[in-house]
C-alpha positions as CSV (number, residue, x, y, z in Angstrom):
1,X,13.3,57.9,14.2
2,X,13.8,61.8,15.0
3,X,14.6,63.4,11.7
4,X,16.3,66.5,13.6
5,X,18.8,64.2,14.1
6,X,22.9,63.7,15.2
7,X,24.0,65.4,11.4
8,X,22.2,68.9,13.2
9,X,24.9,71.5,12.8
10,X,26.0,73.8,15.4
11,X,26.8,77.0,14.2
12,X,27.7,75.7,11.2
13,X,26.2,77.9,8.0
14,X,30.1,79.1,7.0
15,X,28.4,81.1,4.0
16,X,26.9,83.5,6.2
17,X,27.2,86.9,4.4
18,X,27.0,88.8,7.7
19,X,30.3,87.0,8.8
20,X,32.3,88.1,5.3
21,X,34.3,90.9,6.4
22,X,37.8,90.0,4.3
23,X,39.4,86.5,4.9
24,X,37.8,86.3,8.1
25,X,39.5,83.0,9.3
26,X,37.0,80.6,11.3
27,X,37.3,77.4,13.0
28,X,34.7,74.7,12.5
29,X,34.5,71.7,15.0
30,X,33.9,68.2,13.8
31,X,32.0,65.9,16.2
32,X,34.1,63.0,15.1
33,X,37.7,62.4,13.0
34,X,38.1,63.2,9.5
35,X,35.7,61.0,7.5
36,X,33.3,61.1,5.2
37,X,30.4,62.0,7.0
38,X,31.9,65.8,6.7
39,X,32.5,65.5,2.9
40,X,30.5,68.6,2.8
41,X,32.4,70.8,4.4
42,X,35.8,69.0,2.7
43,X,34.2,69.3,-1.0
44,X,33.2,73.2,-0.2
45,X,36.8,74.0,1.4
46,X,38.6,72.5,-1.9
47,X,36.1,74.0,-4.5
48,X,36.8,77.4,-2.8
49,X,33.2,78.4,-1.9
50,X,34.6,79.5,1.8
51,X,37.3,81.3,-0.2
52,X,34.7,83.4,-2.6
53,X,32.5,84.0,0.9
54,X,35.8,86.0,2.6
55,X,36.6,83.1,4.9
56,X,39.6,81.0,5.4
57,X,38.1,78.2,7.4
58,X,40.1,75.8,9.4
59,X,38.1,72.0,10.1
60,X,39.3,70.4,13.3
61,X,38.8,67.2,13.8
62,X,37.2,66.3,17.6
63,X,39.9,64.3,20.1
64,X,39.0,61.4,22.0
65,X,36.4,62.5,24.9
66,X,36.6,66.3,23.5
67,X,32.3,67.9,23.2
68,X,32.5,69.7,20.0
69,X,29.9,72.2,22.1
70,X,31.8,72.9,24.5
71,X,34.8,74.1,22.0
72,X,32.6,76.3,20.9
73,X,31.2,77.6,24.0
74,X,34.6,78.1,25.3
75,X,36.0,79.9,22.4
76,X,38.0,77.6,20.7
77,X,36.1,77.3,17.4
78,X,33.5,79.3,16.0
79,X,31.7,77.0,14.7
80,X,30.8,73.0,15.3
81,X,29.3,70.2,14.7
82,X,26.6,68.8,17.2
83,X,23.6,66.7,17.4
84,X,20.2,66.6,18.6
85,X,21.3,67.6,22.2
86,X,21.7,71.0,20.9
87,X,18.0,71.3,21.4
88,X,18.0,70.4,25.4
89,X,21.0,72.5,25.7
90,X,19.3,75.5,24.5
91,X,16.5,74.7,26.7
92,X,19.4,74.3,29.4
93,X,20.5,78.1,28.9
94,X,23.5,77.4,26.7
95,X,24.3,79.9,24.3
96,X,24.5,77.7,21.6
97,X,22.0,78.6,18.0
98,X,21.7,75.6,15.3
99,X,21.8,77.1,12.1
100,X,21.2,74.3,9.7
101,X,20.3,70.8,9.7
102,X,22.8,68.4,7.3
103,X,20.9,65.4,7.5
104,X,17.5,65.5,6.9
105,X,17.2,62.2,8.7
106,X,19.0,60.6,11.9
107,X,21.9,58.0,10.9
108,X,21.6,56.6,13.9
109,X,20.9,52.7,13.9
110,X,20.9,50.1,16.6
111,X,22.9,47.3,15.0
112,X,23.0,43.5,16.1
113,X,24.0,40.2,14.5
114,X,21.2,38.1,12.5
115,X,22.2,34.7,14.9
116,X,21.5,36.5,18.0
117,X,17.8,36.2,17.3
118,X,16.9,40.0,17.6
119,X,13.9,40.6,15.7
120,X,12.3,43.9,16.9
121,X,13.8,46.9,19.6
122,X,11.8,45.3,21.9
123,X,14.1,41.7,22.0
124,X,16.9,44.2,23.8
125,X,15.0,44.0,27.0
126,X,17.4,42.1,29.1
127,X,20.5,42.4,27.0
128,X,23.5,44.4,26.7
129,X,23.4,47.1,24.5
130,X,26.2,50.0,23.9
131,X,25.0,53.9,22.9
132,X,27.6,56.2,21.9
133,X,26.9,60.0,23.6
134,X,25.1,62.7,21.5
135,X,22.2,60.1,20.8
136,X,19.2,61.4,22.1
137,X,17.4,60.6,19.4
138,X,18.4,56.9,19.9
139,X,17.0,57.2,23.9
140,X,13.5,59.1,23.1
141,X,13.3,55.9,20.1
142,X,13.6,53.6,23.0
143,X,11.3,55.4,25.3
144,X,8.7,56.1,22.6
145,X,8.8,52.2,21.7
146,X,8.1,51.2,25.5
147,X,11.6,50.5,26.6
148,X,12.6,52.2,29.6
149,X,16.3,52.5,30.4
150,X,15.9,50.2,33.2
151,X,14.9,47.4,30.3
152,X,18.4,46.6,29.0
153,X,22.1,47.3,30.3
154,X,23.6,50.4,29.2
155,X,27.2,50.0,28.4
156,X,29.7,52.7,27.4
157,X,30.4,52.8,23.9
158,X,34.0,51.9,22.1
159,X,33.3,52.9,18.5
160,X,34.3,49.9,17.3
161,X,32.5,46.5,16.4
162,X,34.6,44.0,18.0
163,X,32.4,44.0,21.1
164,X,29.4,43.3,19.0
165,X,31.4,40.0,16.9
166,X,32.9,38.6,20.0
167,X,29.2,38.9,21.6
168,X,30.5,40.9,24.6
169,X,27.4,43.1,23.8
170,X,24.3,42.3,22.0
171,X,23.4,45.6,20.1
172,X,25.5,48.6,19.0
173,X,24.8,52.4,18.4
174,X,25.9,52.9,14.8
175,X,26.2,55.3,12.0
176,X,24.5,54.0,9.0
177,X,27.3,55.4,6.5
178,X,30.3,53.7,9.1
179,X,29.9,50.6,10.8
180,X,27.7,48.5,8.4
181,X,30.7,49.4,5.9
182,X,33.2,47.9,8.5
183,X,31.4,44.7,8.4
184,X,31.4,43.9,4.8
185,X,35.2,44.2,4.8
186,X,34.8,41.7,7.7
187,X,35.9,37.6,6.8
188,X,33.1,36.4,4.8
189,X,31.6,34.0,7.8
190,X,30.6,37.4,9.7
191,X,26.6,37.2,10.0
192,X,24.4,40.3,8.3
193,X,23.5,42.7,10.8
194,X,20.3,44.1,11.4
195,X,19.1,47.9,11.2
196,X,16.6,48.6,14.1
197,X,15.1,51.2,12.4
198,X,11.3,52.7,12.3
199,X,9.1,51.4,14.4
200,X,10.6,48.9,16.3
201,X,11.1,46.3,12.8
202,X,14.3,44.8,12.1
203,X,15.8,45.4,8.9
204,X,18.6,43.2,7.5
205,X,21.7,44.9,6.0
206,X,24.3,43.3,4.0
């Protein structure tokens, strides 16, 4: 999977020197709701390293539907948080400049359950599967393992897992930090999932 990955930061390097003039005060924009994915930019806000670099730094959190690009393109946050489409976007002509890479690797994971017989990426041919936005990486994995859109049903994503456990979908975009964590404080009957990950194997979680 694409190490420049959905953890790539737009605009994010708040210890820029060059932006220090006095308490500067910033906005960053979070791709998602508090959590701990951005314990980063939490753990540097409360140990003051922001503070020591002139800046008073305010984190929003992103609202339902809301492109943390597009906040910052319009002027409502200096800074965000976006993901591998940064790159097409730049390609695209949108101002936008990635300053720093979080994750080294993508978190991205296509999840299923261990009964539904899944094996490899390529057993999603024919089913339904849902991708949250801002997952290129995810779409070039497919495409690079054979599987052209036109394989499996694209559904939009709910950022949740009840779809996956009631079997209204058969696979589900995840975050490797979030949603296999959901599952273990699922009843104790729920089935393992499994991690498509790397080359089209199946690796069981859980």
């Amino acid at each position: 999977m694409m190490s420049i990955c959905r953890g790539l930061a737009l605009l994010s390097l708040l210890l820029a020197p060059f932006l220090a003039f006095g308490a500067d005060k910033v906005r960053l924009q979070l791709k998602w709701q508090h959590q701990f994915q951005f314990a980063g930019y939490y753990a540097a806000q409360e140990q003051g390293y922001y503070r020591n670099a002139g800046l008073e730094v305010d984190i929003l959190p992103a609202r339902p539907g809301e492109d943390p690009v597009q906040q910052v393109v319009q002027g409502k946050a200096e800074f965000g948080v976006g993901s591998t489409e940064l790159l097409q976007l730049r390609e695209q002509g949108v101002p936008v400049v990635a300053l720093a890479v979080i994750f080294q690797h993508s978190p991205l994971a296509l999840m299923t359950l261990k009964h539904d017989g899944l094996q490899t990426i390529h057993d999603l041919a024919g089913r339904k599967v849902m991708i949250e936005p801002g997952s290129a990486e995810l779409h070039a994995y497919l495409r690079s393992e054979g599987i052209s859109a036109d394989q499996f049903t694209l559904l939009p994503h709910t950022f949740g897992v009840q779809e996956l456990l009631s079997g209204t979908v058969d696979a589900i975009s995840v975050y490797v930090t979030d949603e296999p964590f959901t599952l273990t404080l699922m009843p104790l009957d729920c089935e393992a999932p499994l991690m498509m990950k790397d080359n089209g194997r199946a690796v069981a979680e859980g």
